[in-house]
C-alpha positions as CSV (number, residue, x, y, z in Angstrom):
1,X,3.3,-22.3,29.4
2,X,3.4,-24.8,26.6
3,X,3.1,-23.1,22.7
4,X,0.1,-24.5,21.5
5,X,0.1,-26.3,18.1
6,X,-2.7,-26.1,15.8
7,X,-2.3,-29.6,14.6
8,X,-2.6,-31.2,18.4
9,X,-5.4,-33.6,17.4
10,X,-6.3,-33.3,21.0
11,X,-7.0,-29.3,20.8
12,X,-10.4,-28.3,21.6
13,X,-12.3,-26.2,19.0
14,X,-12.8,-24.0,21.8
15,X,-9.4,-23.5,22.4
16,X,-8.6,-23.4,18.6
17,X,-10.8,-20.6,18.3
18,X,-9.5,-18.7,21.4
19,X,-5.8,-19.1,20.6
20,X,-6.5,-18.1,16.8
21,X,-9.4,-16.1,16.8
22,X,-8.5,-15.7,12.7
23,X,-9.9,-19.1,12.1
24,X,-13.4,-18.6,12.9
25,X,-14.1,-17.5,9.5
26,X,-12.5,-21.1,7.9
27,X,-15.6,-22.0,10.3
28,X,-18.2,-20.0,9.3
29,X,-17.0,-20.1,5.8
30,X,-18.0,-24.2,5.7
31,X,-21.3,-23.0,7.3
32,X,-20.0,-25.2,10.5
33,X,-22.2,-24.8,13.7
34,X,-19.3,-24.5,15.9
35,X,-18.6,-21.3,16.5
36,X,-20.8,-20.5,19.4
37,X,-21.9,-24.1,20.2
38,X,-21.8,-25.6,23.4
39,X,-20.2,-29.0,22.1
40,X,-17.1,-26.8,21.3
41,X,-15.1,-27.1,24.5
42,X,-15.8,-31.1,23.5
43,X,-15.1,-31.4,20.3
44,X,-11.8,-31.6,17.8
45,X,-11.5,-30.9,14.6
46,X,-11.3,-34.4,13.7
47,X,-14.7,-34.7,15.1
48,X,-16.2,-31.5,13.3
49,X,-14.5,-32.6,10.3
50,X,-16.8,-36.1,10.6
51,X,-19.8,-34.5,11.6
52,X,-19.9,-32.0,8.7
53,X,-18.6,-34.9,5.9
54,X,-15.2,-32.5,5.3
55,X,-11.6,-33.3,4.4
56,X,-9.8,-33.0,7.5
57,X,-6.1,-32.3,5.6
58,X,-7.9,-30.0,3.4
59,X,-9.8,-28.4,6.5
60,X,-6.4,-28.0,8.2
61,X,-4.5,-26.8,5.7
62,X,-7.2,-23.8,5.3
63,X,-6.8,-23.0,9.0
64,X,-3.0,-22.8,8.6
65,X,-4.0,-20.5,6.2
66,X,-6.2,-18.6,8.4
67,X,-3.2,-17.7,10.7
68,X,-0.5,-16.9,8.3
69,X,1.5,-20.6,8.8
């Protein structure tokens, strides 16, 4: 099986949050309804970034943060 990367625009937040558990606090931490939501499996972090008006470099940069990378 393929590595996954966590800058595949294409990644779930569902998958993001299964692969690295770690960055469910960057989630909760921007009071972001994902964690938990049914849309999850849907959505990408491009699209959570629009929904919830955030950065999306600045919103990445902070999960590679969450995992160590």
């Amino acid at each position: 099986m393929r590595q996954k990367d966590l800058d595949d625009p294409d990644l779930t937040l569902d998958t993001i949050m299964s692969v690295w558990p770690q960055t469910v606090s960057v989630f909760m931490r921007h009071k972001m309804l994902c964690v938990g939501c049914m849309a999850n499996p849907f959505h990408t972090v491009t699209d959570a970034c629009v929904i919830y008006h955030l950065d999306e470099r600045r919103f990445r940069l902070e999960l590679h943060q969450a995992v160590g990378s």
